[in-house]
Backbone as CSV, one residue per row, in Angstrom:
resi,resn,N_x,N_y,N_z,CA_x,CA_y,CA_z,C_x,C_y,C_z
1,UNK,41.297,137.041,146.988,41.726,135.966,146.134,42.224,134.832,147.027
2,UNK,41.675,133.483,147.029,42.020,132.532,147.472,42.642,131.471,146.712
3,UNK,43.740,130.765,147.033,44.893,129.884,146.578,43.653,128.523,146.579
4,UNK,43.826,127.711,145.620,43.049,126.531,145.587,43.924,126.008,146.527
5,UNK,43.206,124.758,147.212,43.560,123.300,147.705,44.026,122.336,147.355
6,UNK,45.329,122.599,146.827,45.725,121.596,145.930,46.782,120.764,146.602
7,UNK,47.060,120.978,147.808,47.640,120.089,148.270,46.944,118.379,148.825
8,UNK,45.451,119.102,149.011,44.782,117.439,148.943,44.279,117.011,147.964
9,UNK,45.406,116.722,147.013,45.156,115.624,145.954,46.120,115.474,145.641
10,UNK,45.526,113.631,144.995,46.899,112.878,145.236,48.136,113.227,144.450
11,UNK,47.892,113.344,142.891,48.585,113.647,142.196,49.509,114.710,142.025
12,UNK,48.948,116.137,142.536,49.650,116.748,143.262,51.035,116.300,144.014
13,UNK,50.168,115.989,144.817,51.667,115.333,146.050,52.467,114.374,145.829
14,UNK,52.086,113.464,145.104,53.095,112.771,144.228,53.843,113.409,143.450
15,UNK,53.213,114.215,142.445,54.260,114.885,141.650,55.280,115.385,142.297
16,UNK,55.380,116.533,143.260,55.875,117.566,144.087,57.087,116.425,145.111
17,UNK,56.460,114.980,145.678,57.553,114.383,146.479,58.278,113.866,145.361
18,UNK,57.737,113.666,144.086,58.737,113.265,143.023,59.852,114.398,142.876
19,UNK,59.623,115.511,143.169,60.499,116.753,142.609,61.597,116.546,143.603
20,UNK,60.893,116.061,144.944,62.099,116.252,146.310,62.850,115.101,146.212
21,UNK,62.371,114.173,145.703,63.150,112.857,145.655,63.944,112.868,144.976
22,UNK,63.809,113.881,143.518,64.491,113.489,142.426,65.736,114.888,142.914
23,UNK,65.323,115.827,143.459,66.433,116.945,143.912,67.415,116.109,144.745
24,UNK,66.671,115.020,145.755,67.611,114.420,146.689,68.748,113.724,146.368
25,UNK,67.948,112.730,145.148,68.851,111.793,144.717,70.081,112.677,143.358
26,UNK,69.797,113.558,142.711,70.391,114.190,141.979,71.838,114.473,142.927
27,UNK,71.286,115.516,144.338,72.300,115.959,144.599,73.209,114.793,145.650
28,UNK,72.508,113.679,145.821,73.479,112.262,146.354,74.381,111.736,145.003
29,UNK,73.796,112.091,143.628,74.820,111.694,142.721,75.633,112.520,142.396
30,UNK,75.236,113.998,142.721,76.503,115.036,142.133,77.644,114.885,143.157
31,UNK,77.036,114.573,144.632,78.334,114.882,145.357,79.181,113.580,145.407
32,UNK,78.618,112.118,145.015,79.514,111.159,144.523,80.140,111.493,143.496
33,UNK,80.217,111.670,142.737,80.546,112.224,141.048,81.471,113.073,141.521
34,UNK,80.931,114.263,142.329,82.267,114.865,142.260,83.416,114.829,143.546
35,UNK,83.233,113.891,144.318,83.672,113.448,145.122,84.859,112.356,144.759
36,UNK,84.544,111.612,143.713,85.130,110.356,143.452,86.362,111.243,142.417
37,UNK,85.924,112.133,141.336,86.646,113.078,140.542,87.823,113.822,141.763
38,UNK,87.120,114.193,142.687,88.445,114.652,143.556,89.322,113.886,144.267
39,UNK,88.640,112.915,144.440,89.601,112.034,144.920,90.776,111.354,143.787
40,UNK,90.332,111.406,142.500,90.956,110.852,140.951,92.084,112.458,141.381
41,UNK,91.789,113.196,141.019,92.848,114.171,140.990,93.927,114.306,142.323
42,UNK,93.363,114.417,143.468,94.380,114.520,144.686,95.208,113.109,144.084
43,UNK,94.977,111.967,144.206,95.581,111.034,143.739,96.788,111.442,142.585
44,UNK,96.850,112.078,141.517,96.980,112.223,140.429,98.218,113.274,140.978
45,UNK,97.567,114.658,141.548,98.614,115.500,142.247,99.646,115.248,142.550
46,UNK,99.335,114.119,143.914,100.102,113.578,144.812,101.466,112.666,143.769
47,UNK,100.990,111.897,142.556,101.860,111.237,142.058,102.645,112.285,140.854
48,UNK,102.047,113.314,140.432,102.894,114.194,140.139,104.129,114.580,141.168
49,UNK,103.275,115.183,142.233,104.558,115.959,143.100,105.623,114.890,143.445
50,UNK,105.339,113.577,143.258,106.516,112.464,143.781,107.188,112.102,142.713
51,UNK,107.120,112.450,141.488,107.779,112.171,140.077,108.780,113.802,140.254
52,UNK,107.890,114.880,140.271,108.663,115.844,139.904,109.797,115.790,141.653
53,UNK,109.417,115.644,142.596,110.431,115.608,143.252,111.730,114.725,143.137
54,UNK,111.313,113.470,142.255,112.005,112.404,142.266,112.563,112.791,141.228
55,UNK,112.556,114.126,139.904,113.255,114.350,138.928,114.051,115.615,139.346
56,UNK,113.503,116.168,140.376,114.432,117.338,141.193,115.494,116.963,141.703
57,UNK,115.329,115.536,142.745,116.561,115.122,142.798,117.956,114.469,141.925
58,UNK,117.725,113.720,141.157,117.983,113.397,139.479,118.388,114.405,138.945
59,UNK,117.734,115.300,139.054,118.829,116.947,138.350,119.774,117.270,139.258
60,UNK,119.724,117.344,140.330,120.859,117.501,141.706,121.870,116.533,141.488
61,UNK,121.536,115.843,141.347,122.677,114.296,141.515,123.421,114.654,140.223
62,UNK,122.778,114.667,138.985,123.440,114.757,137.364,124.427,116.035,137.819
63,UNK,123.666,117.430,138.151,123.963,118.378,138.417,125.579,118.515,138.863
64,UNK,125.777,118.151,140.295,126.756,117.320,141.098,127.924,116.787,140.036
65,UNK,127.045,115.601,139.872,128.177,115.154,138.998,128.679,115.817,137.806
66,UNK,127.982,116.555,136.873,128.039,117.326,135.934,129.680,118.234,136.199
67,UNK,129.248,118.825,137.283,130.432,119.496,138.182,131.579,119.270,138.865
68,UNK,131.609,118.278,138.890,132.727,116.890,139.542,133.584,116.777,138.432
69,UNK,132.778,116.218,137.292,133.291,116.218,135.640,134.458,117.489,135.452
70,UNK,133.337,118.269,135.349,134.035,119.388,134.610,135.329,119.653,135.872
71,UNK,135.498,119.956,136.771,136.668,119.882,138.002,137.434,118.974,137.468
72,UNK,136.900,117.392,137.094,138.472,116.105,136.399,138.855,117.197,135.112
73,UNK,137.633,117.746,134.364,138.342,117.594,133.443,139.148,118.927,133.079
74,UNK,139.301,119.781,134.030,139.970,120.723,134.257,141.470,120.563,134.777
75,UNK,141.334,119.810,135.669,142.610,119.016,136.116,143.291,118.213,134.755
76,UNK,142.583,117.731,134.251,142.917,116.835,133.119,144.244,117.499,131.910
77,UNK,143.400,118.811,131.277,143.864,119.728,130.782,144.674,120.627,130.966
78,UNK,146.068,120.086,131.895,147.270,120.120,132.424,147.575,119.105,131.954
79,UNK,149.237,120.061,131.767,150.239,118.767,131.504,150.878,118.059,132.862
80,UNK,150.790,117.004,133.059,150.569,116.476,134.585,152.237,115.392,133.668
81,UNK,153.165,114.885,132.466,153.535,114.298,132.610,154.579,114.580,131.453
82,UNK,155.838,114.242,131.729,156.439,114.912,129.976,157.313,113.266,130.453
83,UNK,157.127,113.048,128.719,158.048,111.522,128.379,159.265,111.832,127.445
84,UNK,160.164,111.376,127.480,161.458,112.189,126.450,160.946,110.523,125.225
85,UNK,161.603,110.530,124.206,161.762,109.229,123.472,163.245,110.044,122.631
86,UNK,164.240,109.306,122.586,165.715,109.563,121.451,165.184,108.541,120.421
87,UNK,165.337,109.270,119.204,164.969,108.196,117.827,166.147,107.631,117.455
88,UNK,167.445,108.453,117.589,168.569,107.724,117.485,169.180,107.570,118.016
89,UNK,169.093,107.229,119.339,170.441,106.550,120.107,171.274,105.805,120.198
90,UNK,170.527,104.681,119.199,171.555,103.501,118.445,172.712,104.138,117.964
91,UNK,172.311,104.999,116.611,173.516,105.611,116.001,174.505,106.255,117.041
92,UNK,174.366,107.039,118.147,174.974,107.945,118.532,175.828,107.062,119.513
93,UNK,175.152,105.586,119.920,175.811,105.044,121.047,175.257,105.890,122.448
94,UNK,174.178,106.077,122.806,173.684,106.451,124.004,172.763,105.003,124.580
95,UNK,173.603,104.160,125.541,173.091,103.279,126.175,173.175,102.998,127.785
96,UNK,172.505,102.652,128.422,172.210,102.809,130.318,172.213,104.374,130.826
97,UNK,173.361,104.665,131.897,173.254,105.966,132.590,173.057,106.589,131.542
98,UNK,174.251,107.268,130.343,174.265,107.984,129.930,172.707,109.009,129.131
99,UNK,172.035,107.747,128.853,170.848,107.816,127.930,169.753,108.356,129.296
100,UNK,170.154,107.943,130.469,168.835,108.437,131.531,169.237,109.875,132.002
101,UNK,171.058,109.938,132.065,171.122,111.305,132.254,170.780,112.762,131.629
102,UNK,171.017,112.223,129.967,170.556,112.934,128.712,169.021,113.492,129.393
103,UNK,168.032,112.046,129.274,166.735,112.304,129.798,166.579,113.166,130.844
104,UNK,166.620,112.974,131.828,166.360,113.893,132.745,167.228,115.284,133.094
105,UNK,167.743,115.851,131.963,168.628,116.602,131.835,167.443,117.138,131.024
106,UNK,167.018,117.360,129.420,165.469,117.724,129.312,164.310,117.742,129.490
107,UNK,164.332,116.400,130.868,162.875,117.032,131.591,162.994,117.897,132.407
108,UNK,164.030,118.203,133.057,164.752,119.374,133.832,164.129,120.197,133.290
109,UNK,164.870,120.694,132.058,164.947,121.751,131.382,163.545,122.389,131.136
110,UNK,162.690,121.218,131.054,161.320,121.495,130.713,160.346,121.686,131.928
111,UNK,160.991,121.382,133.220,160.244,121.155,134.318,159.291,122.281,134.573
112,UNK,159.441,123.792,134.354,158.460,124.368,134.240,157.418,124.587,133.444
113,UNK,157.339,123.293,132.346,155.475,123.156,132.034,154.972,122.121,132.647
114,UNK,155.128,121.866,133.408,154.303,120.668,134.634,153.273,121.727,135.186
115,UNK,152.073,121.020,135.079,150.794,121.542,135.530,150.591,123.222,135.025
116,UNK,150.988,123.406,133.908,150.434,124.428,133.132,149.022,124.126,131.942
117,UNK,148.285,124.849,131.723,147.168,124.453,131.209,147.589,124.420,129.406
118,UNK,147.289,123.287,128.673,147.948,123.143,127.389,147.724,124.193,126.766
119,UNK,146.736,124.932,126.469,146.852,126.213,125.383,147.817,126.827,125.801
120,UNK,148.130,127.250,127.019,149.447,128.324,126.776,150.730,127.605,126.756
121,UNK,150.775,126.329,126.335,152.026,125.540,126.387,151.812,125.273,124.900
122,UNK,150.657,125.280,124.275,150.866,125.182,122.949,150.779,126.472,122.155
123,UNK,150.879,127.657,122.877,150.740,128.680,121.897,152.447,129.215,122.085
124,UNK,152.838,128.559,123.067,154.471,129.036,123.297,155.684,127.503,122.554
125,UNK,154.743,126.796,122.161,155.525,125.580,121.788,156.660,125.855,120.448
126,UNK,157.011,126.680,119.876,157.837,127.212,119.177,158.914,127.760,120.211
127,UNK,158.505,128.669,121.314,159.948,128.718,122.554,160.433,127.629,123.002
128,UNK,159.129,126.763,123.379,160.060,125.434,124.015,160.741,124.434,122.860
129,UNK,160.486,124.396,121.846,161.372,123.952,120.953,162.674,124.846,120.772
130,UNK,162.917,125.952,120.595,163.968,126.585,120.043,164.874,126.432,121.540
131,UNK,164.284,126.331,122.862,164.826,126.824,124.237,165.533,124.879,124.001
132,UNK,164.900,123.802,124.124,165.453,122.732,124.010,166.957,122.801,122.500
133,UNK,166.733,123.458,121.490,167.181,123.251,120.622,168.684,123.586,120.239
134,UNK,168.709,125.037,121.483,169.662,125.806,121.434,170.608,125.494,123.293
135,UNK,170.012,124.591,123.505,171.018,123.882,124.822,171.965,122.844,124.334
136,UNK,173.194,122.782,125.301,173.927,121.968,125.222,173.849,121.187,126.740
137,UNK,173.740,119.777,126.434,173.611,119.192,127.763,175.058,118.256,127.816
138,UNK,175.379,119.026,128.740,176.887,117.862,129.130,176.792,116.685,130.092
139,UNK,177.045,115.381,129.466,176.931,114.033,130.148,178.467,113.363,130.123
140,UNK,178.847,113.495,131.330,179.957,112.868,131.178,181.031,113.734,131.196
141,UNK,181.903,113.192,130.099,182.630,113.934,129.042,182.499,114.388,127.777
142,UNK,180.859,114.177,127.430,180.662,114.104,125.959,179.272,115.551,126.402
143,UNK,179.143,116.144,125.041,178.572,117.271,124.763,177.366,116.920,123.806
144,UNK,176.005,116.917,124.194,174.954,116.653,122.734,173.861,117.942,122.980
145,UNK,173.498,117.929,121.423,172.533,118.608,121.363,171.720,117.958,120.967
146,UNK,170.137,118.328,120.976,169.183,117.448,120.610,167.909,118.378,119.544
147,UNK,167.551,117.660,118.349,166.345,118.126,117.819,165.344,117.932,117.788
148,UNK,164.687,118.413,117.801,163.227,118.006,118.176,162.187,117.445,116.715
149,UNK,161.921,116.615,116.496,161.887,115.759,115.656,160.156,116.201,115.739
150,UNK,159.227,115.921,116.696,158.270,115.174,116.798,157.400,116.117,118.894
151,UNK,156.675,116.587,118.698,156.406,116.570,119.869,154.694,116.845,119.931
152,UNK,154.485,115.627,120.871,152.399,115.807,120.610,152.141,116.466,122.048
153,UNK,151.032,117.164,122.256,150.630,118.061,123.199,149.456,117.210,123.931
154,UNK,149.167,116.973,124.815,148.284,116.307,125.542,148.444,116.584,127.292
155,UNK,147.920,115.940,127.675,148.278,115.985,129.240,149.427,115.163,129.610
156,UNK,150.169,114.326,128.669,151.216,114.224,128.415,152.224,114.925,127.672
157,UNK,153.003,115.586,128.151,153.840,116.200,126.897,155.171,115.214,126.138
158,UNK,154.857,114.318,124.885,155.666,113.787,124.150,156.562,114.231,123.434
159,UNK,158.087,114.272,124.132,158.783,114.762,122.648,159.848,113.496,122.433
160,UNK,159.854,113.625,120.762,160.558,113.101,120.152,161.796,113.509,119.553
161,UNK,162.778,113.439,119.939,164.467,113.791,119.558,165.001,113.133,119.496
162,UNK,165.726,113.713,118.190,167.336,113.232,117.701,168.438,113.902,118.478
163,UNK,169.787,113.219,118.541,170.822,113.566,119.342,171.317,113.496,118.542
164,UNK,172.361,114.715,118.866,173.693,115.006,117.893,175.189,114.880,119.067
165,UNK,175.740,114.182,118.386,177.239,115.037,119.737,177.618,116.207,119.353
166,UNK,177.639,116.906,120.059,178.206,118.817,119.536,180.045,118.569,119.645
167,UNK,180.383,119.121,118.387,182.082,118.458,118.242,182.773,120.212,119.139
């Protein structure tokens, strides 16, 4: 069995360099095509990984600070300051020394809730009322007791008292 001669004719060989031409140029467009596509994605990667790094840091920093926060506001939640106020001192006649000695005669008294954390200063705030309530502070020559009228809980501790002279 012999193979015809079909390579000498023309049409033949045209057809057949059409096949190689068209394989050639096919695979010059696939590897642009997918050449240009990889280059679209590395691109694309690359600006991902610089967003998500740039939101990694942004969580660090918030993070940080997040934690800084909570440290103030831990500090915060101490009583860091106690203010006395007398509602009646007019009546009683408590004016200059006498009225600063009074004062710092119950911040004394109170000096151990400085920098205690308020819940346990407000779950004991019935002792420190009755402990202020049931003192006698001597100024002078004169004897007062004081009631506690009014007292707000904060990182300030506010109390508000009336003075009595104890006869």
């Amino acid at each position: 069995m012999r193979i015809p001669p079909l390579h000498r004719r023309k049409g033949y060989q045209r057809f057949f360099a059409g096949i190689v031409i068209g394989f050639i140029c096919g695979w010059l467009f696939f590897l642009l095509s997918f050449g240009s596509l990889q280059d679209f994605y590395m691109t694309e990667i690359d600006r991902r990984d610089e967003k998500i790094k740039d939101l990694n840091e942004k969580f660090k920093h918030f993070r940080e600070d997040y934690e800084e926060k909570n440290k103030e506001n831990e500090k915060k939640l101490r009583i860091q300051e106690i203010k006395v106020s007398f509602l009646n001192r007019e009546q009683v006649g408590l004016k200059g020394l006498p009225l600063i000695e009074l004062e710092n005669s119950v911040k004394s008294q109170l000096h151990d809730v400085l920098t205690k954390d308020i819940e346990s200063v407000g779950q004991n705030s019935n002792l420190l009322i009755r402990t202020l309530e049931n003192k006698n502070f001597l100024i002078g020559k004169e004897t007062y007791n004081v009631k506690v009228y009014q007292m707000h809980l904060y990182t300030t501790l506010r109390l508000y008292l009336k003075v009595e002279r104890a006869d």
